[in-house]
TORVEX-959387 format. One line per field, with one value per residue (C-alpha): residue number from 1; x, y, z. Coordinates in nm, 2 decimals, always signed. Layout:
N
k	[NUM_...]
px	[X_...]
py	[Y_...]
pz	[Z_...]
***
This chain:
118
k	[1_2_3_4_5_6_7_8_9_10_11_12_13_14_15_16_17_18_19_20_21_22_23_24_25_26_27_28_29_30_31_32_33_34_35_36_37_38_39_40_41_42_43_44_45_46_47_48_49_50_51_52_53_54_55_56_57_58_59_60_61_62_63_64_65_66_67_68_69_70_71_72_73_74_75_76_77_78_79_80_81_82_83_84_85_86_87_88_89_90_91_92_93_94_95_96_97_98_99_100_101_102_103_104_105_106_107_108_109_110_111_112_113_114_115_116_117_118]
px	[+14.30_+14.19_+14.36_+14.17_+13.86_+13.95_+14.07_+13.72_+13.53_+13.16_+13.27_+13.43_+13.09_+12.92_+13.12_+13.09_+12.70_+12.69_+12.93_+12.65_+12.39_+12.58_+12.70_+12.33_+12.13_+12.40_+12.35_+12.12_+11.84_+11.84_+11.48_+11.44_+11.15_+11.08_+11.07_+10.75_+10.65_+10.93_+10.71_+10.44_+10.09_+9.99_+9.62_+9.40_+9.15_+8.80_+8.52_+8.24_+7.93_+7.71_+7.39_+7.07_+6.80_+6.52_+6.74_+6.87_+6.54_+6.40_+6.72_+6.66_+6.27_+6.34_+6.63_+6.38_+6.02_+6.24_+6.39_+6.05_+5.91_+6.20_+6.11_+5.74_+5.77_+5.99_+5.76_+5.46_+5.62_+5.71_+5.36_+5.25_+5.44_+5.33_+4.97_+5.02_+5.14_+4.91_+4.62_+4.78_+4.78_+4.41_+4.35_+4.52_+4.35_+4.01_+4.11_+4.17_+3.86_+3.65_+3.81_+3.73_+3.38_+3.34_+3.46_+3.20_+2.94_+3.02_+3.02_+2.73_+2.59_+2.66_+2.52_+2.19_+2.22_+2.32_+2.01_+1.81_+1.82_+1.76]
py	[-4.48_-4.87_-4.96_-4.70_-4.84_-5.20_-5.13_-5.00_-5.30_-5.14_-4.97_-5.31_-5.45_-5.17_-5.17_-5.53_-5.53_-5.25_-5.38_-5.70_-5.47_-5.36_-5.72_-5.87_-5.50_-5.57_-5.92_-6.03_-6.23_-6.56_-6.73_-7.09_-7.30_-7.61_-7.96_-8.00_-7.76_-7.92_-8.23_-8.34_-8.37_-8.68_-8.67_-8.47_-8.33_-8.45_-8.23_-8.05_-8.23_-7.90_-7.85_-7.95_-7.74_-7.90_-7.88_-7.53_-7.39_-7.53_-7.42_-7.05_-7.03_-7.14_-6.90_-6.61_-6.74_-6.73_-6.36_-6.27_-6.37_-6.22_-5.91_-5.92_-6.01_-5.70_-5.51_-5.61_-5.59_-5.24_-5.18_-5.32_-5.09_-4.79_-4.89_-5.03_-4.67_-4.47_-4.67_-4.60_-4.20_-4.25_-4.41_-4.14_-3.89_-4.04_-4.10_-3.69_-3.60_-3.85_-3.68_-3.37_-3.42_-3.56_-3.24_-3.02_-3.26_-3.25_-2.84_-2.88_-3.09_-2.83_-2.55_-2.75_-2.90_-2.49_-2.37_-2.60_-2.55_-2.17]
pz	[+10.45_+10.41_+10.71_+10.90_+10.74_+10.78_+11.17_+11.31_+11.29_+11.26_+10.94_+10.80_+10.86_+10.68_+10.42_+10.35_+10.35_+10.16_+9.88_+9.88_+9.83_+9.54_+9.38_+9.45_+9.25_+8.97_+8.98_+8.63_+8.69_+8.55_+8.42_+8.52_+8.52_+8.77_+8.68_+8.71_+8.45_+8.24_+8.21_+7.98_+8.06_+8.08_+8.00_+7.95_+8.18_+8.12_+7.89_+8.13_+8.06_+7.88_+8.12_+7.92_+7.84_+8.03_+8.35_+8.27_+8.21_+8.52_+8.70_+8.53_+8.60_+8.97_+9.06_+8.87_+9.07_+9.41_+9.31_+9.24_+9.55_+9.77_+9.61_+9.67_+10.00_+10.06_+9.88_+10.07_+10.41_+10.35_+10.21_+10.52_+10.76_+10.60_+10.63_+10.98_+11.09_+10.86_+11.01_+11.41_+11.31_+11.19_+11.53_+11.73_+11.55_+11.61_+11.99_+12.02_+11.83_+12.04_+12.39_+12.24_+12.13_+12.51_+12.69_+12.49_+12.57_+12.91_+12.89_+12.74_+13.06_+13.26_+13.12_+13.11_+13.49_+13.55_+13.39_+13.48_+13.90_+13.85]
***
């Protein structure tokens, strides 16, 4: 049976990857660690300088004043928008009662140009 195996060469070369899969699953890792990580530090890194208070405060009232004004302009743009197209309804509405109030006064016209040649 092995030489039949062993013969056919596309089962010798599935055999033999298939035995590596096997040697490198049973295979233990090993833990190593590079050289460089081996070493010693050689100094150490420099202490952040702390922000003051003077410059942090002024750092914290800026950032807050420009938040603050983002929002209100937002706020007041939208605010804007709605009274822009509130006031353009207004004016439409105005524009219709103005054409209406124009046809009965020209009704009105005729009835008195009517009567008045009889």
């Amino acid at each position: 049976m092995a030489s039949r195996i062993l013969a056919n060469p596309s089962l010798r070369t599935a055999t033999a990857a298939s035995a590596l899969v096997r040697r490198a699953c049973a295979a233990p890792r090993s833990f190593q660690t590079s050289a460089r990580l081996m070493e010693t530090p050689t100094a150490a890194l420099p202490a952040k300088k702390p922000v003051g208070a003077f410059r942090g405060g002024l750092f914290g009232f800026l950032t807050g004043a420009a938040a603050a004004a983002g929002g209100m302009y937002f706020y007041v743009m939208e605010e804007y928008r709605v009274s822009n197209q509130l006031l353009t309804e207004d004016i439409y509405a105005l524009q219709s009662a103005v054409q209406r109030i124009e046809g009965y006064v020209r009704a009105m016209e005729e009835k008195v140009e009517s009567r008045t040649r009889k």
